[in-house]
Residue frames as qw, qx, qy, qz and C-alpha x, y, z in Angstrom:
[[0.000, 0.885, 0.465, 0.000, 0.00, 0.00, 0.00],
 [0.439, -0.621, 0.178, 0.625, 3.24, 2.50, 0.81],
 [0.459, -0.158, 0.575, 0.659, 4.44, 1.66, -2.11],
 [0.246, 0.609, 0.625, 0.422, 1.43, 2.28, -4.29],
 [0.186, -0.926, -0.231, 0.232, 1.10, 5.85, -2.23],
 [0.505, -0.505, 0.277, 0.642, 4.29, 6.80, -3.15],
 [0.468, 0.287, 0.594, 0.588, 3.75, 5.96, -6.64],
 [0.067, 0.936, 0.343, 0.044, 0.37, 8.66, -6.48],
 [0.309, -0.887, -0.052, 0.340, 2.85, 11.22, -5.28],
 [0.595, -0.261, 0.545, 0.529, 5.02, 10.58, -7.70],
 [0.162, 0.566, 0.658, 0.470, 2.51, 11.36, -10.63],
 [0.013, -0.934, -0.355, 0.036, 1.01, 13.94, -9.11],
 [0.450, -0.668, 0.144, 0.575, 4.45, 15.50, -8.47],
 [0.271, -0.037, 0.651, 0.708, 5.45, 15.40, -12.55],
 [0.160, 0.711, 0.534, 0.428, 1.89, 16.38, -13.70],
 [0.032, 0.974, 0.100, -0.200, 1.68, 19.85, -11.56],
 [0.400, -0.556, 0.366, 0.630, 5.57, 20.33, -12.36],
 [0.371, 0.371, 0.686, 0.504, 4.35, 19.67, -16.39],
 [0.137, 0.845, 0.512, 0.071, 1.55, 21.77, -15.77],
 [0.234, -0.893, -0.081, 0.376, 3.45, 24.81, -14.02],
 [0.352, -0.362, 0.488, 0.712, 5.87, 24.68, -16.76],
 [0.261, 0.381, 0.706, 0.537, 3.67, 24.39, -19.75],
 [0.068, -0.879, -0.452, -0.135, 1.05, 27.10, -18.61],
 [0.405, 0.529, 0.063, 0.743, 4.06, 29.63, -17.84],
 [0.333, -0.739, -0.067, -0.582, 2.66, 30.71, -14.36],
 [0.824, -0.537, -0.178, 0.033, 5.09, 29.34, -11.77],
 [0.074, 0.871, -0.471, -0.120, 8.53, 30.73, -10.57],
 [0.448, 0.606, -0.657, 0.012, 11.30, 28.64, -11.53],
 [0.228, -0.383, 0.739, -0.505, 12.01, 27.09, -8.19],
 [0.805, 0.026, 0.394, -0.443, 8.40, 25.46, -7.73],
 [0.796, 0.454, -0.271, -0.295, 8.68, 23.64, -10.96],
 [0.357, 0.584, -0.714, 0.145, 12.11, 22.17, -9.97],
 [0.408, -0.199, 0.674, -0.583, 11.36, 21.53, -6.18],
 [0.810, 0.132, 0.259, -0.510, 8.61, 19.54, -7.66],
 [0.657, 0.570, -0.491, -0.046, 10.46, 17.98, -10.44],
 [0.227, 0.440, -0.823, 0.278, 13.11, 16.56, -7.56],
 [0.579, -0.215, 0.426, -0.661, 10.01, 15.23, -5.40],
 [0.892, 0.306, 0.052, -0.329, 9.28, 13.33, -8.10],
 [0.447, 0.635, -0.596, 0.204, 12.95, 12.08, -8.56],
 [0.139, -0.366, 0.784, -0.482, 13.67, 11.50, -4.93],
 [0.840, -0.007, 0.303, -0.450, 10.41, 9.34, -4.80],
 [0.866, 0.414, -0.231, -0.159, 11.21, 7.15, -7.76],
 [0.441, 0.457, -0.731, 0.249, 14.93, 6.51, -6.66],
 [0.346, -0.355, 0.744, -0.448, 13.63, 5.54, -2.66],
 [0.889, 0.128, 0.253, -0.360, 11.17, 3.27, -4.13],
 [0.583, 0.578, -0.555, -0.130, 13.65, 2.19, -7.12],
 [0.030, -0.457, 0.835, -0.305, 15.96, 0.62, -4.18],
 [0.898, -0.041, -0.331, -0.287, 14.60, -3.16, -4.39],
 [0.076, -0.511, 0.792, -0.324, 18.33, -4.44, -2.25],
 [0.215, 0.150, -0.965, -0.002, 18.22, -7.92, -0.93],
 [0.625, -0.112, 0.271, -0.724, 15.03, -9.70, -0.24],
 [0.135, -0.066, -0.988, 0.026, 14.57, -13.49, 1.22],
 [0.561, -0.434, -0.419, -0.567, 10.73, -14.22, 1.75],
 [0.356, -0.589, 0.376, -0.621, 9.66, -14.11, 5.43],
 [0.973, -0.149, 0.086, -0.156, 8.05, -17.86, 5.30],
 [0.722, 0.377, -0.399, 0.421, 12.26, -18.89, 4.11],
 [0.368, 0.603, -0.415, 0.574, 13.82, -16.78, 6.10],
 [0.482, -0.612, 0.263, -0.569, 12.53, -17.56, 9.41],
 [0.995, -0.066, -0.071, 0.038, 13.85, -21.01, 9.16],
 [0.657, 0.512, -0.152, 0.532, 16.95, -19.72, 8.98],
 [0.265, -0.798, 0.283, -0.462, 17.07, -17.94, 12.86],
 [0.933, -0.196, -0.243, 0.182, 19.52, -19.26, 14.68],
 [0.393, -0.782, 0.234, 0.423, 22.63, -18.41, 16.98],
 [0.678, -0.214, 0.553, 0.434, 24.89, -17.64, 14.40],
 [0.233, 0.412, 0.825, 0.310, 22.52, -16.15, 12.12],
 [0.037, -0.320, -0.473, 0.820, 20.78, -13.38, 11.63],
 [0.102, 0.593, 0.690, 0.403, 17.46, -12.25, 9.93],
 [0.043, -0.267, -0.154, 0.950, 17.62, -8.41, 9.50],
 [0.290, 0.856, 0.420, -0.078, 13.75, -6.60, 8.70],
 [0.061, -0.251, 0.132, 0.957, 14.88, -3.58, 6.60],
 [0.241, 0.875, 0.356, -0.221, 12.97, -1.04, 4.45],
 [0.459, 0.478, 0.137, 0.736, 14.07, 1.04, 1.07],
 [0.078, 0.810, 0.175, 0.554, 14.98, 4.43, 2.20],
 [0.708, -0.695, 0.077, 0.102, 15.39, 3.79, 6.00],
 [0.375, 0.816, -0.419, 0.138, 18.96, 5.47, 6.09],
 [0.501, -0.461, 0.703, -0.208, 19.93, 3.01, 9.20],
 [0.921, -0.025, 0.389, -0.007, 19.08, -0.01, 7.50],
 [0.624, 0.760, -0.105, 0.147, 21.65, 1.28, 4.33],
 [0.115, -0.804, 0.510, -0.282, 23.97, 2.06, 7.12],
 [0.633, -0.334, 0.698, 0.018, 23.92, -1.42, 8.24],
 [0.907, 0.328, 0.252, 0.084, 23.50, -3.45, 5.03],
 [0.460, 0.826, -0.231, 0.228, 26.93, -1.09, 3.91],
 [0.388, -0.716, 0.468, -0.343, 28.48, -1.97, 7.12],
 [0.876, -0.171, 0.417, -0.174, 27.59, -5.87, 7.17],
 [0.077, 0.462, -0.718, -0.515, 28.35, -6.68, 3.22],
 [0.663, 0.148, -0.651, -0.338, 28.01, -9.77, 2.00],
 [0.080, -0.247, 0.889, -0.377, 28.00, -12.28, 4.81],
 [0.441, -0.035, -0.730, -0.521, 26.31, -14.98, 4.78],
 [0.240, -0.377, -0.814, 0.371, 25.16, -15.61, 8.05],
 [0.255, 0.407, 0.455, -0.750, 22.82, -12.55, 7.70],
 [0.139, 0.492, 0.776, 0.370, 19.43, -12.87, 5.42],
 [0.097, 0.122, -0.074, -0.985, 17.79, -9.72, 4.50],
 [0.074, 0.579, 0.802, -0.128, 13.83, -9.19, 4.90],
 [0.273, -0.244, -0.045, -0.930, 11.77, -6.07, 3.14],
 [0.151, 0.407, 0.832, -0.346, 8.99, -5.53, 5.44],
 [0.334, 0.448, 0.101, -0.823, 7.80, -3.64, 2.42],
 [0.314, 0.375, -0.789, -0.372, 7.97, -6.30, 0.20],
 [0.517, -0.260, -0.815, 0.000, 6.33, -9.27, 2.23],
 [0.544, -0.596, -0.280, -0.520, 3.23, -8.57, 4.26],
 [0.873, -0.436, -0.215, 0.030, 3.58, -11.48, 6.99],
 [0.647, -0.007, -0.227, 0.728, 7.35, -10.05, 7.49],
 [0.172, -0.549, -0.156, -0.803, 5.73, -6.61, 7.91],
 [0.447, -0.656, -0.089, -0.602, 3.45, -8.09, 10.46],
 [0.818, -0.409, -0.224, 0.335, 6.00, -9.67, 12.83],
 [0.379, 0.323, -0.192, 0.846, 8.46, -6.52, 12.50],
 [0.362, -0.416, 0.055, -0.832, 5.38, -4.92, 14.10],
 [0.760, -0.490, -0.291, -0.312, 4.85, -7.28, 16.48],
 [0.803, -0.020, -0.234, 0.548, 8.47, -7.34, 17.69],
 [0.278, 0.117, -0.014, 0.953, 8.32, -3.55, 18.10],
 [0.129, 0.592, 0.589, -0.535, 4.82, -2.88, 19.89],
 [0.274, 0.839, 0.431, -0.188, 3.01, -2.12, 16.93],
 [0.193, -0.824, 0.263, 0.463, 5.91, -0.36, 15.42],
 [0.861, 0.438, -0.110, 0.232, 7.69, -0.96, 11.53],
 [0.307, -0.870, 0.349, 0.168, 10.80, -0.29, 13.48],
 [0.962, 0.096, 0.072, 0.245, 13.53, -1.25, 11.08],
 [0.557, 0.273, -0.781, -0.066, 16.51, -2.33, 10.95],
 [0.762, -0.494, 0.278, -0.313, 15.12, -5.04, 13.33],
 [0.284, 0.459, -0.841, 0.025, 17.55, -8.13, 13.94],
 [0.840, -0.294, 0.325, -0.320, 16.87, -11.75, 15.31],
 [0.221, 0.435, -0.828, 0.277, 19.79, -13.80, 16.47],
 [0.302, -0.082, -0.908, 0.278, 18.87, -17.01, 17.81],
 [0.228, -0.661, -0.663, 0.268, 16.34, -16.05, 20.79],
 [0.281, -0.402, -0.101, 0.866, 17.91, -11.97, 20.70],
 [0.319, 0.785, 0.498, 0.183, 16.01, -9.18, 18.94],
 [0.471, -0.022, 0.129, 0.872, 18.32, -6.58, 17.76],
 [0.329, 0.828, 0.450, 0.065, 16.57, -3.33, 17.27],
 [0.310, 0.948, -0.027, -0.066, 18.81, -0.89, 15.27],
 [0.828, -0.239, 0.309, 0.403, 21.97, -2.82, 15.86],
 [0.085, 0.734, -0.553, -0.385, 25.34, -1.55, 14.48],
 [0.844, 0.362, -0.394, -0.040, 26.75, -3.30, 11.71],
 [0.299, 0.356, -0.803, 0.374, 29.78, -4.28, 14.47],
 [0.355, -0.051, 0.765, -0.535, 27.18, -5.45, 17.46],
 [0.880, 0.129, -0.054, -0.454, 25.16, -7.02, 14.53],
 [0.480, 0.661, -0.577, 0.021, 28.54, -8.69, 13.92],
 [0.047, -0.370, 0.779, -0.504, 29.34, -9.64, 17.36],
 [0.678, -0.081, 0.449, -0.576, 26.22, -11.04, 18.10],
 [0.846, 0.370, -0.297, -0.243, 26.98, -13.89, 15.03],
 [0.522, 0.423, -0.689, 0.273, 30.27, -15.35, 17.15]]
């Protein structure tokens, strides 16, 4: 549903910026400003990054392990997927991507999408550095 809002906001953002340029009655500024709304939307949605389905990946918690919830755009979860790397002991979850991973991020966080959430073995990581997501895998 986020995702489809965005999209609206996106359109709407390129048709008034069309309009205010074609009809010749906006200052210069608006037209851009709008123009980059519509930019900045398209590139946070664009970001698609690593996604294991929730019903897989939850087979897959264990000490040693980790199964991180992110979200496109969330600048902490970029901070940690740029931190972690490649490593294979962590599996990447959009909770924007897969409902039922959506509705356990929010149940791990009272009702919250708080992400980056982690879950090590029994531990629930919420915003975890990429080095105390690290630590918590040895």
């Amino acid at each position: 549903m986020k995702q489809i809002a965005s999209i609206v906001v996106v359109v709407v953002a390129f048709s008034v910026a069309i309009f205010l340029l074609v009809n010749n009655n906006a200052p210069t500024w608006l037209i851009v400003f709008m123009a980059a709304v519509g930019i900045a939307l398209i590139a946070l949605n664009g970001r698609r990054g690593r996604h294991t389905p929730w019903t897989e990946a939850r087979k897959r918690i264990a000490p040693g392990h980790a199964v991180v919830f992110w979200k496109p755009g969330c600048m902490f979860c970029e901070r940690l997927l740029k931190g972690v790397g490649k490593d294979d002991r962590v599996t990447w979850v959009s909770v924007w991507a897969d409902k039922d991973a959506n509705v356990e991020v929010c149940r791990l966080n009272d009702g919250d999408e708080l992400t980056p959430t982690a879950l090590v073995g029994e531990r629930v990581l919420r915003n975890p550095s990429a080095d105390e997501l690290l630590e918590s895998l040895t």
